[in-house]
N, C-alpha and C positions, 0 to 999 in steps of 0.2 A: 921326442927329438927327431929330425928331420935326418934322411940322410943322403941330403942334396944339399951342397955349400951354397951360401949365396952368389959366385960368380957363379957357378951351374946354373941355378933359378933366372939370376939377368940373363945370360944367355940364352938359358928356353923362350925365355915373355921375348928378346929382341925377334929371335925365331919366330915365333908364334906370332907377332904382330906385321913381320914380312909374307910370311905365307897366307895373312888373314885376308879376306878378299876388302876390295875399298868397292865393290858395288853397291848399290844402295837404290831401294825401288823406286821409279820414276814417282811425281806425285804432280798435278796438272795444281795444286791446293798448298799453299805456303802459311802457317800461321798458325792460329787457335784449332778454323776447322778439319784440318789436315789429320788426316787418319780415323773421326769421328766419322760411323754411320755413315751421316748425309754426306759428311766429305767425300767419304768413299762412295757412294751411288753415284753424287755428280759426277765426280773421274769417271767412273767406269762409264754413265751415260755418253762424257765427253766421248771416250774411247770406241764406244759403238755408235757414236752419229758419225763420226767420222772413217769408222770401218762401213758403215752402212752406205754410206756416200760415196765411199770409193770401188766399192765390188759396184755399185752401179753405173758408175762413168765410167769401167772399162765393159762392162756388160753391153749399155748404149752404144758405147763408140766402134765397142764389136759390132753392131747389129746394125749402126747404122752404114761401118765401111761395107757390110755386103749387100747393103741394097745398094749404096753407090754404085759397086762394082757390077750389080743387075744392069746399070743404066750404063755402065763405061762402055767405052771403043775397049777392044781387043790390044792388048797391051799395057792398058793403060788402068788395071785393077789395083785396089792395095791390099796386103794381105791385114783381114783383121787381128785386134792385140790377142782374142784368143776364139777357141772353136763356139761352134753353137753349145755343144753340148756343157761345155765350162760357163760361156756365158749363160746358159740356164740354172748352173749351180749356184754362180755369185750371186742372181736375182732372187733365188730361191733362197739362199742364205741370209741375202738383207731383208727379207720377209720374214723370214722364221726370226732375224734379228729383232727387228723392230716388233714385229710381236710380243717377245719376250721383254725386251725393254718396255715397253707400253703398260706388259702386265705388274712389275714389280714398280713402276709408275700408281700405280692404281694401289697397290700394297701399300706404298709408302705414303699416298694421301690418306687411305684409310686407317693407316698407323695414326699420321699427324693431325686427323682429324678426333680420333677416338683418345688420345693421349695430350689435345689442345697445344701439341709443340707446334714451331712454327716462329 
């Protein structure tokens, strides 16, 4: 025998289901494939093309506001989105990215080739 009433018990679940978090992880995949494997590698691919793509267009548009700024009148510079040394990090980062992507790319054909999924 229990010795918690049941208006006690309703009370705790009401509790418990107020204090329970309502997040729930993004998924780019709605359906069957959602949360399988491949499901998961495409998102995450999705996720790193698009991180990849973005440390590069602030990299670029760092690099190329200061060669603008090489060729500006005096006054008339912009300051770039960030320094050299950052802009070397984010270029370095979408490379060390896409590397890694590339390589479990190359995993997963050789999975789906030796296991005939597909």
């Amino acid at each position: 025998m229990s010795d918690i009433d049941s208006n006690s018990r309703s009370a705790q679940d009401a509790t418990s289901q107020q204090d329970a978090p309502t997040h729930q992880n993004f998924h780019w995949i709605e359906g069957p494939a959602k949360g399988s494997p491949l499901g998961n590698y495409i998102e995450a691919s999705l996720d790193l093309a698009n991180d990849i793509e973005a440390c590069l267009q602030v990299a670029y548009a760092s690099n190329l506001a200061r060669a603008a700024n090489d060729d500006a009148d005096p006054g008339q510079t912009a300051r770039p989105a960030v320094g050299i040394v950052t802009a070397d990090r984010l270029a370095r980062m979408a490379i060390v990215t896409a590397a890694l992507l590339g390589e479990e790319a190359r995993r997963q054909v050789e999975s789906m080739t030796e296991t005939g999924a597909g």
